[in-house]
C-alpha positions as CSV (number, residue, x, y, z in Angstrom):
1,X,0.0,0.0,0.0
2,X,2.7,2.6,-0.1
3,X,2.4,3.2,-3.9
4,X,-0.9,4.1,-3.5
5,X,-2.4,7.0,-1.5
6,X,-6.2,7.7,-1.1
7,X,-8.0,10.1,-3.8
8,X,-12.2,9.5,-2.4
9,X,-13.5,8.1,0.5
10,X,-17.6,8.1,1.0
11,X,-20.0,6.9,3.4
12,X,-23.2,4.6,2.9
13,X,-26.1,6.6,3.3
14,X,-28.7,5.1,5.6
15,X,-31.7,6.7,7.4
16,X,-31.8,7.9,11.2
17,X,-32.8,4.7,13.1
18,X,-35.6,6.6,15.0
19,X,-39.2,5.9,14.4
20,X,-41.8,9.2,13.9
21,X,-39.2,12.1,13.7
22,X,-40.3,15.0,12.4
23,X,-39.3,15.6,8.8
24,X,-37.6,19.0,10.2
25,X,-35.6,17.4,12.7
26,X,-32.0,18.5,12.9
27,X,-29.0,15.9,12.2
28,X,-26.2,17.2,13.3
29,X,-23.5,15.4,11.0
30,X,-20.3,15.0,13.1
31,X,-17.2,14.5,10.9
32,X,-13.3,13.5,12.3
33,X,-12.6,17.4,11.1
34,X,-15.6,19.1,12.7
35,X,-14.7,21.7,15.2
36,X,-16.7,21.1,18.5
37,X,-17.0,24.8,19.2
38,X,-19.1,25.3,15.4
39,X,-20.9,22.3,15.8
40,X,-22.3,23.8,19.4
41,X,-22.9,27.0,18.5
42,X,-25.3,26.2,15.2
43,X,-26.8,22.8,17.6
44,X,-27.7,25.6,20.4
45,X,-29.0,27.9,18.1
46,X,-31.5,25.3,16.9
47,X,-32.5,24.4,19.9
48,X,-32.6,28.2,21.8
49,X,-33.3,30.3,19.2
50,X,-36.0,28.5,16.9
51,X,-37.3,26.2,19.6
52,X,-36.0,22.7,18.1
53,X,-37.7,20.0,20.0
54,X,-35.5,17.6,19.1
55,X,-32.2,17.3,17.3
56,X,-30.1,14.5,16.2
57,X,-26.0,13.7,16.0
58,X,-24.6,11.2,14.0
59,X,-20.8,9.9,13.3
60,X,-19.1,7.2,12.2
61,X,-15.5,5.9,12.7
62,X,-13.0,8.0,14.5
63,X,-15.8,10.9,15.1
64,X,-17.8,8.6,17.3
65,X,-16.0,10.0,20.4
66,X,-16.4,13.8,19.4
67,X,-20.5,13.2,18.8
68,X,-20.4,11.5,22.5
69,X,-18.7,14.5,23.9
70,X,-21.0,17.0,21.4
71,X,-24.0,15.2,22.9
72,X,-23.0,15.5,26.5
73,X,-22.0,19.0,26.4
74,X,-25.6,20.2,25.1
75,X,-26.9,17.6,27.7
76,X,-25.1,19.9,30.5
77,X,-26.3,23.3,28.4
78,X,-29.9,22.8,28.2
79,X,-30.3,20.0,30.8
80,X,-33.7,18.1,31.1
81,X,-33.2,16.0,27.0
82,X,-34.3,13.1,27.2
83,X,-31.5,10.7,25.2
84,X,-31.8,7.6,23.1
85,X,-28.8,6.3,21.5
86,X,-28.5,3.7,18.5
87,X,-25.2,2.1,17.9
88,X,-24.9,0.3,14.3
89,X,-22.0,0.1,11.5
90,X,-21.8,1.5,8.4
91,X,-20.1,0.7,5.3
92,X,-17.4,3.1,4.1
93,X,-16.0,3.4,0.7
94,X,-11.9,4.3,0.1
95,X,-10.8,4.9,-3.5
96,X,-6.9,4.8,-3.5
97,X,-5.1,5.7,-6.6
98,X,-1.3,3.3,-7.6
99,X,1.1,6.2,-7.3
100,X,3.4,4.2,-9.2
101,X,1.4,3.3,-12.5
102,X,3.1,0.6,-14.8
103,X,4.8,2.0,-17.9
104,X,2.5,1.3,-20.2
105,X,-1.0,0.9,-19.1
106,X,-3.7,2.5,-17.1
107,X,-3.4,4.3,-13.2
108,X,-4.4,1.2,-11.4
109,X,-7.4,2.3,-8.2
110,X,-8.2,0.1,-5.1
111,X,-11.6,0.1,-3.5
112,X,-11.4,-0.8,-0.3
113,X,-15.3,-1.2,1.4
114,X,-14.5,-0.9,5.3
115,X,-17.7,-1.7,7.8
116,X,-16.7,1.0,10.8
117,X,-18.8,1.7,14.3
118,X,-21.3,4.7,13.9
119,X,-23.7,6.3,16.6
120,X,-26.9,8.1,16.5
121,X,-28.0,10.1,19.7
122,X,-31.5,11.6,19.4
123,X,-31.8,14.3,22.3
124,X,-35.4,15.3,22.6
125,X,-37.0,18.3,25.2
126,X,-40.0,16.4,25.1
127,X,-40.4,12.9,26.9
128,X,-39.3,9.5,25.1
129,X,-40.3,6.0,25.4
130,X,-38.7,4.8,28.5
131,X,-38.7,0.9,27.5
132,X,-36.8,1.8,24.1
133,X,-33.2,0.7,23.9
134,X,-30.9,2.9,24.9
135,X,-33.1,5.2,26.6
136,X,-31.5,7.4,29.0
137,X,-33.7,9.6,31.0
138,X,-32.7,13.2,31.5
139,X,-30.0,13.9,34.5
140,X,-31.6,15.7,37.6
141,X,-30.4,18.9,38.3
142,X,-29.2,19.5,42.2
143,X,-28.7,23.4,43.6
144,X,-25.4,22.1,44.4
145,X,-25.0,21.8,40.6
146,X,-26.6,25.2,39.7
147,X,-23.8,27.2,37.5
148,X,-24.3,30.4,39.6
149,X,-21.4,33.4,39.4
150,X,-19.4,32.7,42.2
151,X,-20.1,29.1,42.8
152,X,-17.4,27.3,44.1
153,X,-18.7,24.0,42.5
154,X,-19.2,25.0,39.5
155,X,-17.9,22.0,36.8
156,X,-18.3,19.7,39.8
157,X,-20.3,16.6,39.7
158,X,-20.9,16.7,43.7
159,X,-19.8,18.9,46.2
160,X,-16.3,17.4,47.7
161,X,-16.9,15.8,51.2
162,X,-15.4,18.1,54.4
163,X,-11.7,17.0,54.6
164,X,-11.2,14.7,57.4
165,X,-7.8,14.1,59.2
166,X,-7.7,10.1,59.1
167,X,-8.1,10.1,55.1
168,X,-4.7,12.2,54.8
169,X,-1.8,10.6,54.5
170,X,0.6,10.3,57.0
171,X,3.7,12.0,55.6
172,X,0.8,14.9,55.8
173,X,-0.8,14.5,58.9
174,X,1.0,17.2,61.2
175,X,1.7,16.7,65.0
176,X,2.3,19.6,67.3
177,X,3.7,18.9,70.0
178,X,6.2,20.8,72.8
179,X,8.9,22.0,71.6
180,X,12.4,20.9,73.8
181,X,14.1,24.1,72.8
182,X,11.6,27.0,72.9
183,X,9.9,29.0,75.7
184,X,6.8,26.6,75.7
185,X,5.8,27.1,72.6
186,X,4.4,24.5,69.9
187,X,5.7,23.8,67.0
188,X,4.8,21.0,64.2
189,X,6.7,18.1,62.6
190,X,6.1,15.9,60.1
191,X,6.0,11.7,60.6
């Protein structure tokens, strides 16, 4: 394969795996080369600014991970979507052109067909059928969780627990005790 270098690749087209969408519905098409930040900004606007009930992503191959994190960042956004994800594969085609023709005859191509993981996530404002697979239901929002100026748990799951003494280390825990060579004072020392 290092005569030849790829000139075409294309994906298999296949409808969204969701029953009784709306024919408007939104699918956000999540390539390897997307940038997350456009993606968000045009996926928010459909969903703040003209009201979208329900929008769709979809990638395939190495741009599963960045629709998963696409997904989970408007999850965080908006809050209260209701989620269903599919997972199937898809059959992608690779053209690759001989860079090293012979002399006297035609470029020689390779058409490699290549069956790689895709994901569908639908994330709907209105409710979904529970018993569907891959149903998630929409993550409850806690005041803890409440991104409020000043918040010190802001971008925190949970609040941390108070900090207890026994769950420190040793080499950390701190002893005071009297010190031999002052004038009664105290003074600390590590284990």
């Amino acid at each position: 394969m290092e005569n030849f270098r790829k000139v075409r690749t294309s994906e298999e087209e296949m409808p969204l795996p969701f029953p009784d969408l709306p024919p408007d519905v939104v699918e956000m098409k999540v390539k390897e080369g997307s940038k997350i930040r456009n993606l968000m900004n045009f996926a928010m606007a459909q969903m703040e600014l003209k009201g979208r009930r329900q929008i769709v992503f979809s990638g395939c191959g190495r741009a599963v991970t960045k629709t998963i994190t696409c997904v989970e960042i408007m999850k965080r956004k908006l809050g209260g979507l209701h989620q269903v994800t599919k997972v199937r594969y898809k059959t992608v085609l690779e053209v690759w052109e001989n860079q090293d023709p012979p002399p006297h005859g035609p470029a020689q191509n390779l058409t490699v067909h290549k069956n790689v993981p895709s994901i569908c996530i639908l994330l709907s404002r209105d409710p979904l059928d529970p018993n569907q697979t891959g149903y998630q239901p929409p993550e409850p929002r806690h005041e803890a969780e409440e991104d409020t100026p000043g918040s010190s748990t802001k971008g925190l799951k949970r609040p941390l627990p108070p900090l207890c003494e026994e769950l420190l280390p040793k080499k950390l825990q701190v002893q005071v005790s009297d010190s031999p060579r002052g004038s009664g004072t105290t003074a600390g020392q590590l284990d």
